[in-house]
LUMMAR-105805 format. One record per residue (C-alpha): x, y, z. Coordinates in nm, 4 decimals. Layout:
N
+----------+----------+----------+
:       c1 :       c2 :       c3 :
+----------+----------+----------+
:        X :        Y :        Z :
...
+----------+----------+----------+
//
This chain:
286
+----------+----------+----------+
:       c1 :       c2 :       c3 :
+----------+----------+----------+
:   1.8747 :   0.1194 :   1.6020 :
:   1.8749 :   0.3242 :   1.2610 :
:   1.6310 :   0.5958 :   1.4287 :
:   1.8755 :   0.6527 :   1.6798 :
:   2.1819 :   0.7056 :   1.4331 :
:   1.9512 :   0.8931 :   1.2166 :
:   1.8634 :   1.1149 :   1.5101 :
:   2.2226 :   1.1453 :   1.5892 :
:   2.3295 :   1.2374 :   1.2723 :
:   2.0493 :   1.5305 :   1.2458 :
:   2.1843 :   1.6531 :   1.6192 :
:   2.5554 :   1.6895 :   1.4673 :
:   2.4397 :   1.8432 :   1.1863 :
:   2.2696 :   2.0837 :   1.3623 :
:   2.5730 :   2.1303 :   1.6021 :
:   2.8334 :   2.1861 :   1.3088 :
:   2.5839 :   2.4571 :   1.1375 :
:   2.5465 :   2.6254 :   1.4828 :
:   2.9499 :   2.6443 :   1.5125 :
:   2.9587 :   2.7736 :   1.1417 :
:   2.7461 :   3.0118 :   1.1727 :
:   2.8979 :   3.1612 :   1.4943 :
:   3.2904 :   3.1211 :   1.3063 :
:   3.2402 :   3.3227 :   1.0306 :
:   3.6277 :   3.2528 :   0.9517 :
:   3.5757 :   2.9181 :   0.9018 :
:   3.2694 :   2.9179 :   0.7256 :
:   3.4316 :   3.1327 :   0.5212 :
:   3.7051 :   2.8645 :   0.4746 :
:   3.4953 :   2.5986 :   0.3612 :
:   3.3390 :   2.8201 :   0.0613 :
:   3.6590 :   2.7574 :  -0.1012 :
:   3.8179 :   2.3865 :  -0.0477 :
:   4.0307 :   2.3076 :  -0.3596 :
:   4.0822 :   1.9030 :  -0.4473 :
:   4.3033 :   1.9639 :  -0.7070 :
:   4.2170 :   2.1756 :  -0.9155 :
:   3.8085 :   2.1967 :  -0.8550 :
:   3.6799 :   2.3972 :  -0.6098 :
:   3.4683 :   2.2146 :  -0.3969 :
:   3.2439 :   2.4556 :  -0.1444 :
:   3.1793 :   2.2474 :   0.1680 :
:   2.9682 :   2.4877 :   0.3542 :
:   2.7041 :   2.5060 :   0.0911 :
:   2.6657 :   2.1356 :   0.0568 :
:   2.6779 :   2.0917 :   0.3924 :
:   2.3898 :   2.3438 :   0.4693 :
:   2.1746 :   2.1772 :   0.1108 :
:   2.2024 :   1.8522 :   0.3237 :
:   2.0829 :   1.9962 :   0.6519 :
:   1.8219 :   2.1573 :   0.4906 :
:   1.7107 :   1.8439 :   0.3055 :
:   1.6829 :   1.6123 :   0.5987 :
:   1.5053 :   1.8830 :   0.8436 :
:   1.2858 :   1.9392 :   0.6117 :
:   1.2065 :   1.5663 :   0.4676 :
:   1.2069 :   1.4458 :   0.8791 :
:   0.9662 :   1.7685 :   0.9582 :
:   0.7442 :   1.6098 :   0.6290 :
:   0.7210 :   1.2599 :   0.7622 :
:   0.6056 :   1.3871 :   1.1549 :
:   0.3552 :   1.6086 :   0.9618 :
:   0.2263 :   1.2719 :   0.7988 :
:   0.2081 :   1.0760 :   1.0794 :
:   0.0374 :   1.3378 :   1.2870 :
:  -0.2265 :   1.3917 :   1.0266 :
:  -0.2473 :   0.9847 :   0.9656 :
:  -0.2592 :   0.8955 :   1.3225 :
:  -0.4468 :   1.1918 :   1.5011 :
:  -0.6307 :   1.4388 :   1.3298 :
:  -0.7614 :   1.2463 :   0.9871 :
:  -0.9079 :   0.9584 :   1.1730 :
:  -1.1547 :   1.2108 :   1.3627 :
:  -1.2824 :   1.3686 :   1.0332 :
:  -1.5781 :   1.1489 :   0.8290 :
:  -1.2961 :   1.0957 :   0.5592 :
:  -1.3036 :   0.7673 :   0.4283 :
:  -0.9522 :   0.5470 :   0.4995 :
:  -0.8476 :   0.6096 :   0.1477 :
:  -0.8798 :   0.9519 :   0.1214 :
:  -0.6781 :   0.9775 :   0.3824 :
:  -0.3849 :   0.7445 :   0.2715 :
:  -0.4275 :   0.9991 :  -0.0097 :
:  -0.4181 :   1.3119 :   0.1461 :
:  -0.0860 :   1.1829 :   0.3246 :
:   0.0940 :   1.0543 :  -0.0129 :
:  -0.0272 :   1.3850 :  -0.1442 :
:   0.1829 :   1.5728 :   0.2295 :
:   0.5037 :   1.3424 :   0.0862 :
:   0.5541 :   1.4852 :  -0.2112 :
:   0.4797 :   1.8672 :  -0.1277 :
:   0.7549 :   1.8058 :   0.1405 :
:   0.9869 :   1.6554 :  -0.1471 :
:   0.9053 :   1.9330 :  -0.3429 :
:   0.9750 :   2.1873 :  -0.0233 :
:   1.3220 :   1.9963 :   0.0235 :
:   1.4735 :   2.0408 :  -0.3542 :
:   1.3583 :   2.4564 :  -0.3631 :
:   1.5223 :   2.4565 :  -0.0198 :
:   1.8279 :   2.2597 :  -0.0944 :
:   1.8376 :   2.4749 :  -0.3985 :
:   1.8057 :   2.8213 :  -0.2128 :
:   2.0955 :   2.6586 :   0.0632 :
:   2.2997 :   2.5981 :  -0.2291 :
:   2.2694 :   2.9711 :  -0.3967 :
:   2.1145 :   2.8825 :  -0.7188 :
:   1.8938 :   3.1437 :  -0.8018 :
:   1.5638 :   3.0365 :  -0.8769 :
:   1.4963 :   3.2936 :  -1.1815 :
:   1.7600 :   3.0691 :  -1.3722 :
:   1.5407 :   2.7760 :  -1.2935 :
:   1.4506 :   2.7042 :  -1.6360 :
:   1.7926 :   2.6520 :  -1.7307 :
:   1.8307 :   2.3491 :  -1.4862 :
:   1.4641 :   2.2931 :  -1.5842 :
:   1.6121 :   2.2979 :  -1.9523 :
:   1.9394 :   2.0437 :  -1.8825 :
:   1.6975 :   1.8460 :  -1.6732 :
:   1.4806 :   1.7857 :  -1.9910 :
:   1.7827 :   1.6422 :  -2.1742 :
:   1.8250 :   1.3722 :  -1.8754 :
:   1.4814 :   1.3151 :  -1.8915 :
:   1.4926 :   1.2369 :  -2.2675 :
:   1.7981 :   1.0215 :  -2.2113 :
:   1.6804 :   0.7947 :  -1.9369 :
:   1.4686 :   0.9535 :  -1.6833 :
:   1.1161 :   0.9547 :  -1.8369 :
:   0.9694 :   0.6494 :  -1.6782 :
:   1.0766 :   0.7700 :  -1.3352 :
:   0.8854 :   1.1272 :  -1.4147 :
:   0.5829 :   0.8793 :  -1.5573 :
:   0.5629 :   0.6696 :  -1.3000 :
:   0.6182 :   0.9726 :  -1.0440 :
:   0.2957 :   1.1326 :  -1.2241 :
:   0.0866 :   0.8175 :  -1.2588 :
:   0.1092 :   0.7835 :  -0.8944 :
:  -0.0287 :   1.1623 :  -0.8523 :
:  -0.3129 :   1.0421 :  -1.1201 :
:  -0.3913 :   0.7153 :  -0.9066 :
:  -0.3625 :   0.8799 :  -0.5618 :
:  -0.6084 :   1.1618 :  -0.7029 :
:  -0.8283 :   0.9602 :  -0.9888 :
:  -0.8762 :   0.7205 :  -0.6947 :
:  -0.8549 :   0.4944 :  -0.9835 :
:  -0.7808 :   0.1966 :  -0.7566 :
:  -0.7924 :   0.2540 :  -0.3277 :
:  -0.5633 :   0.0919 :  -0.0923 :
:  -0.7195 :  -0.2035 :   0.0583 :
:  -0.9213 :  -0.2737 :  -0.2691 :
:  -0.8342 :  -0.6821 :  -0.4004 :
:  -0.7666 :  -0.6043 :  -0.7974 :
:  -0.5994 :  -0.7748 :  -1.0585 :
:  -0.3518 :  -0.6203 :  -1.2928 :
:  -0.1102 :  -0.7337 :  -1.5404 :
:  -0.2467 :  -1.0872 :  -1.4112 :
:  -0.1438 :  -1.0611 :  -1.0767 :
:  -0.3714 :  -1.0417 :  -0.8045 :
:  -0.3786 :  -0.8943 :  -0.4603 :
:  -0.4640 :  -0.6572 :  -0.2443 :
:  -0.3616 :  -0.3176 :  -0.2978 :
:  -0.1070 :  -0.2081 :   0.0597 :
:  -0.0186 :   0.0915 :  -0.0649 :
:   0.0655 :   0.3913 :  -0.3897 :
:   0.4476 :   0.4704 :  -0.3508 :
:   0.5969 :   0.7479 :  -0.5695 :
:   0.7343 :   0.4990 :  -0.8416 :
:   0.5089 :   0.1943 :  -0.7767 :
:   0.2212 :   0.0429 :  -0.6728 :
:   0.2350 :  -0.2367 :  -0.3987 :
:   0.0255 :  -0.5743 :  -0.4041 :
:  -0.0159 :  -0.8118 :  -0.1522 :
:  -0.1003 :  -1.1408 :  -0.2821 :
:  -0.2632 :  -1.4264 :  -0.0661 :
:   0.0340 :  -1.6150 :  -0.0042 :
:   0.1797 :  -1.2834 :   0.1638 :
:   0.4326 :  -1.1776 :  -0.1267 :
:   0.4798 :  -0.8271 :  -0.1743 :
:   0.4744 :  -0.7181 :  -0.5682 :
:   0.5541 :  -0.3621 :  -0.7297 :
:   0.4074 :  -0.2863 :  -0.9874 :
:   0.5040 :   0.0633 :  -1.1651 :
:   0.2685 :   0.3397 :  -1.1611 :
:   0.2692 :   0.4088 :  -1.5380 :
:   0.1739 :   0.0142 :  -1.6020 :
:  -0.1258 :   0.0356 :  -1.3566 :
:  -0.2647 :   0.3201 :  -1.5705 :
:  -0.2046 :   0.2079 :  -1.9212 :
:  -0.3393 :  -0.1867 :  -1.8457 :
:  -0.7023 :  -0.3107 :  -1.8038 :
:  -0.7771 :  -0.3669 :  -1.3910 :
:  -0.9971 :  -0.5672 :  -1.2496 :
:  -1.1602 :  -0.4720 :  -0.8603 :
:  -1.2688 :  -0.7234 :  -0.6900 :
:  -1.3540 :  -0.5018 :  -0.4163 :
:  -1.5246 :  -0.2304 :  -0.5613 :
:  -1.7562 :  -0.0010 :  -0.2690 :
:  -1.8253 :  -0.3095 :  -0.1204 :
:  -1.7419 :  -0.4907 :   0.2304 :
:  -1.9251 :  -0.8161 :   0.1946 :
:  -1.9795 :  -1.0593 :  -0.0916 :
:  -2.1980 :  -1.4167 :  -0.1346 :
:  -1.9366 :  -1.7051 :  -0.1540 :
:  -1.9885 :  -2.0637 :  -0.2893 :
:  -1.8882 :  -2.4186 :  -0.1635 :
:  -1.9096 :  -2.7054 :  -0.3661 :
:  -1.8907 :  -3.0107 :  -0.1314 :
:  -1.9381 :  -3.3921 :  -0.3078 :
:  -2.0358 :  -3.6915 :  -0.0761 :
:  -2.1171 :  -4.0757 :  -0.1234 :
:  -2.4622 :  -4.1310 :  -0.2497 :
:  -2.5329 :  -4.3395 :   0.0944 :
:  -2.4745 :  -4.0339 :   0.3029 :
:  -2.7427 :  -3.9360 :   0.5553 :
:  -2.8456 :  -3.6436 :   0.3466 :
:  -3.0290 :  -3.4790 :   0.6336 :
:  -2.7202 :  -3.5193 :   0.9190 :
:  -2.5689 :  -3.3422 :   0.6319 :
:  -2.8010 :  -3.0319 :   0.6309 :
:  -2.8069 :  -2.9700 :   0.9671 :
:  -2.4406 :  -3.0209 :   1.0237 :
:  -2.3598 :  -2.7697 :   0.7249 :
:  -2.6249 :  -2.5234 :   0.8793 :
:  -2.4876 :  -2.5332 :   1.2498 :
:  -2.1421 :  -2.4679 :   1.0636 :
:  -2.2491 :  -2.2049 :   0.8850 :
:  -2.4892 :  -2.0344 :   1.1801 :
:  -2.1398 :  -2.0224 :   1.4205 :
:  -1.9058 :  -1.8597 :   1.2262 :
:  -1.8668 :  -1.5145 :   1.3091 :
:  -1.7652 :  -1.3521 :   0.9886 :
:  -2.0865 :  -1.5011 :   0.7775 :
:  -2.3942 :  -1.3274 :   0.7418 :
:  -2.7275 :  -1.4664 :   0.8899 :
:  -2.9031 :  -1.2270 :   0.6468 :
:  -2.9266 :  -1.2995 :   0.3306 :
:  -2.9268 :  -1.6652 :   0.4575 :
:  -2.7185 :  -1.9538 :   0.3624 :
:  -2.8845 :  -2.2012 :   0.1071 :
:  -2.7556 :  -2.5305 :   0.0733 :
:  -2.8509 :  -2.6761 :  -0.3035 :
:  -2.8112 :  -3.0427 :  -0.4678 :
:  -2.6753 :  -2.9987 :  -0.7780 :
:  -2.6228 :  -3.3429 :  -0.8865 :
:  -2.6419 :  -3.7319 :  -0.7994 :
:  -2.3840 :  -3.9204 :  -1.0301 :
:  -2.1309 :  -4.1789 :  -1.0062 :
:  -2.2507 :  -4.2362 :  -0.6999 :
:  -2.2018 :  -3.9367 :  -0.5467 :
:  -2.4002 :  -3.6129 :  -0.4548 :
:  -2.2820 :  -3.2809 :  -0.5358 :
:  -2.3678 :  -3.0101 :  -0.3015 :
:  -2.3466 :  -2.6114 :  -0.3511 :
:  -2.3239 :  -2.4270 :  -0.0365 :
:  -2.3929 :  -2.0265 :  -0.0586 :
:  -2.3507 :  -1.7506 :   0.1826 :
:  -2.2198 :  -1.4296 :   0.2277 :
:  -1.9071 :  -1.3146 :   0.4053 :
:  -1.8891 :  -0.9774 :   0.6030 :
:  -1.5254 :  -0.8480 :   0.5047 :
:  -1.4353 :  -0.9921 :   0.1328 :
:  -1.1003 :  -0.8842 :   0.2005 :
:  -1.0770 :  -1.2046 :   0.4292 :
:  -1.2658 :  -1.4561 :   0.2111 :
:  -0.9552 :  -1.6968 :   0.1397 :
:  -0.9894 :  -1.7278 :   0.5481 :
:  -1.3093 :  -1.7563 :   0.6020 :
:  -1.3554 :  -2.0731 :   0.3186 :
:  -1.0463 :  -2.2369 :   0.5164 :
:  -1.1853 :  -2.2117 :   0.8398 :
:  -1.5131 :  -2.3165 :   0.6976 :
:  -1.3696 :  -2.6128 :   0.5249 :
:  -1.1957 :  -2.7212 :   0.8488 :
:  -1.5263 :  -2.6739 :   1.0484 :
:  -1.7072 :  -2.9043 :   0.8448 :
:  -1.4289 :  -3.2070 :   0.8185 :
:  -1.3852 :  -3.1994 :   1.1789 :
:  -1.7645 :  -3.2604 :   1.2083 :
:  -1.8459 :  -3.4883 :   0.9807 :
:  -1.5547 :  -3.6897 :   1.1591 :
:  -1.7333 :  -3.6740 :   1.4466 :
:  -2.0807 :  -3.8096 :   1.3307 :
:  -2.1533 :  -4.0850 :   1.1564 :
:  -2.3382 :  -3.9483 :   0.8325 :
:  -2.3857 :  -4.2892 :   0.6308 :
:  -2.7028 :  -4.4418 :   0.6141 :
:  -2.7595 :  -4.7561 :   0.7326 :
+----------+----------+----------+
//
């Protein structure tokens, strides 16, 4: 529903520029509006805000042609390409404030004046958002952390979705979605979990009654682990004893997942595998 309004809204603009330009007169009539006793030019405005959503909607098709059909047939890893699309966004932000400034008549020569009263701002309040803006340049760049690594910073962990201009956006296990400013994710120790690396060994500690049919257990385990499709037959699982205690045995399972990014899963679906069968067979010595 919003695309269509949006698309709307750029067709009328485009419509009321195309009437101004060919009425002179009134163009010329909305230079000078007066609301009291400012003068308020219209036209001007009105043209900076054309300008700034043609060119910011013109940025964003550029992105998505370049992330959906002409990055993905280069040998460009999936990273460097998020990258080289973050990097399109803020060109075209850049684009859209010298344009809006040209549509508004500010001559860009007197730049470092506004460059000047700008600095004051920043000093007064606007510093972390030019940090953060500039850590995110740094990160996208530095390729410090990659989306789709699993990291952990500031003590929260997840996987890294995606390097906005202000933040940096986690997604944790239990699906919540956490921003983290740029600035922070530079100036903090990280940890990466995923580091130029797909796959990773996993361990799971299982403890049974001492009376247990030790060898029903075994196979059962390595049938489980020989059918799931995201662990690796090579290296191959080992299945250890650890301890006998308390009447119990204490077992260490270890194997090696093909995507780490889906190891929480995996473990659950393992875990299930193996209840289900040892409900099934009777694993107690007689």
């Amino acid at each position: 529903m919003f695309k269509y309004i949006k698309a709307f809204l750029v067709c009328f603009l485009i419509l009321v520029a195309v009437i101004l330009e060919l009425s002179p007169a009134l163009k010329t009539q909305l230079m000078n509006v007066h609301i009291g006793q400012f003068n308020l030019p219209l036209a001007p405005l009105f043209f900076a805000f054309l300008v700034f959503i043609i060119t910011m909607e013109v940025t964003k098709l550029v992105q998505k042609l370049l992330q959906l059909h002409l990055l993905p047939k280069t040998d460009l890893t999936k990273s460097t390409q998020l990258t080289i699309v973050s990097v399109m966004g803020y060109l075209g932000l850049i684009l859209a404030f010298l344009f809006v400034l040209s549509a508004l008549g500010i001559n860009l020569k007197n730049f470092t004046i506004i460059a000047g009263a700008l600095s004051v701002g920043i000093g007064f309040g606007l510093q972390n958002v030019v940090n953060n803006f500039f850590s995110g340049i740094i990160i996208l760049f530095g390729q410090t952390i990659k989306v789709g690594d699993k990291v952990i910073i500031n003590g929260k962990q997840g996987i890294v979705r995606r390097v906005n201009i202000r933040s940096t956006e986690l997604e944790t296990n239990d699906n919540i979605r956490i921003l983290i400013p740029n600035a922070s994710v530079l100036s903090t120790d990280i940890t990466v979990l995923t580091y130029q690396q797909t796959s990773a060994e996993s361990l799971l500690k299982i403890t049974l009654p001492i009376t247990c049919d030790i060898f029903k257990v075994e196979k059962l385990l390595q049938k489980s682990l020989s059918t799931h499709a995201e662990i690796l037959k090579n290296p191959k699982p080992r299945i250890l004893i650890t301890s006998m205690k308390n009447e119990k045995i204490q077992l260490e399972v270890y194997f090696s997942v093909r995507n780490i990014l889906a190891k929480n899963q995996i473990m659950s679906d393992l875990r299930l595998k193996i209840l289900k069968r040892i409900s099934q067979l009777k694993i107690t010595s007689s």
